[in-house]
ZARO-387399 format. One record per residue: x, y negated, z of N, C-alpha, C in turn; residue in three letters. Coordinates in steps of 0.02 Angstrom, whole numbers, plus 50000, padded with zeros to 5 digits. Each point is the difference from the previous one (the first is absolute). Layout:
BEGIN
XYZXYZXYZALA/...
END
This chain:
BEGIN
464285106348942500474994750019500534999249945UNK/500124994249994500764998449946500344999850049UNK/500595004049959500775001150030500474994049993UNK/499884997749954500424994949963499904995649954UNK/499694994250019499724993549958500584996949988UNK/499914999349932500474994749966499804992049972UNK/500174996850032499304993250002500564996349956UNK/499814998249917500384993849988499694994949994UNK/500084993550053499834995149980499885000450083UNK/500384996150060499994999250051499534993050036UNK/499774997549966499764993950026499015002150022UNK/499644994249998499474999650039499635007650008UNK/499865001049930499405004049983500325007649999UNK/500684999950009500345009249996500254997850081UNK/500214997950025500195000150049499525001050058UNK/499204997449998499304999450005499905008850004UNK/499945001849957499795008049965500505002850033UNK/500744999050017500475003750034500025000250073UNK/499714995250014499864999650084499505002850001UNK/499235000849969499415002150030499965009349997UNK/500485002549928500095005650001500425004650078UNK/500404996350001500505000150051499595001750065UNK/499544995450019499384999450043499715004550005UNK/499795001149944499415006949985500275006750025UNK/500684998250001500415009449991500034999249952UNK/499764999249952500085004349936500674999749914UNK/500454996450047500615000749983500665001050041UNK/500325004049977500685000150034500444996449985UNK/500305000749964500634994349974499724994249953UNK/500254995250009499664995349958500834996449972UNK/500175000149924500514998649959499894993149997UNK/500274995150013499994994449957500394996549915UNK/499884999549980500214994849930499754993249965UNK/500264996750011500124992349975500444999049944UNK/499794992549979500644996949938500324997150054UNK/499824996350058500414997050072500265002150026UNK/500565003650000500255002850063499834997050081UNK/499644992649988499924996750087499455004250008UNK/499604999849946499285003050002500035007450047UNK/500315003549976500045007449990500334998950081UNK/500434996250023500505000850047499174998550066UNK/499804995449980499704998350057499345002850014UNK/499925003749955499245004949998500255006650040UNK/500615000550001500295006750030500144997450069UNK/500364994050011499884991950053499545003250066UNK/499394997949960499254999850005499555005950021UNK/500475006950006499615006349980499765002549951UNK/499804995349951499565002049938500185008249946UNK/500654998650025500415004449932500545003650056UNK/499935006850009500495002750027500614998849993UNK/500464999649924500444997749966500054997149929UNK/500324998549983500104996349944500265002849945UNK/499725002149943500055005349958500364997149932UNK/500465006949967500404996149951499785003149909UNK/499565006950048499555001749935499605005850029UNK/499435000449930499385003850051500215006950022UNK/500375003849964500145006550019499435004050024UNK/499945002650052499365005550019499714997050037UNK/499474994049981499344998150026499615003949987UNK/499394998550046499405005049994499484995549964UNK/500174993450015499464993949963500524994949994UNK/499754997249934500434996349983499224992249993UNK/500204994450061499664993950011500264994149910UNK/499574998649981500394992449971499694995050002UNK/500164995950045499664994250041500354994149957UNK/499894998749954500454994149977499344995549952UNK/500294994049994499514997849956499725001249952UNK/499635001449980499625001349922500524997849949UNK/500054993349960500554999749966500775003850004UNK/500235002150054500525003050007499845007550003UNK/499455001349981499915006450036500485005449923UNK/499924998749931500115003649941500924998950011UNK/500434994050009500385001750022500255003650066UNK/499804999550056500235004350038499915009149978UNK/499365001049971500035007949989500355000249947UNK/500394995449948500595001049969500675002650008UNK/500064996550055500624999850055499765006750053UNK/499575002150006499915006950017500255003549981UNK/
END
């Protein structure tokens, strides 16, 4: 089981993967991170994201659900 998913990128396809894990059991906490704060607010809203995270700190998996083009900057900003 993951203890602690850190999902950045809150929309279809991480939020998707964060609910079905969730489902499964096979996560406990689920972190959210967005560039949106609406994003991030309403995935936590939504259930998706236990809370709304301000950095990864001690994840057990770290998700990056973001677009392909954005993907080299966001693990920059990692």
């Amino acid at each position: 089981m993951i203890e602690r998913l850190a999902l950045v990128g809150c929309g279809l396809i991480g939020g998707s993967l964060a609910l079905a894990l969730k489902a499964a059991g096979a996560v406990g906490e689920v972190i959210g991170f967005d560039a949106d704060d609406a994003v991030t607010a309403r995935a936590v809203e939504l259930g998706i994201c236990d809370r709304a995270g301000v950095e990864l700190g001690d994840a057990d998996l770290v998700v990056i659900a973001v677009p392909v083009k954005q993907m080299s900057r966001v693990i920059d900003e990692l």
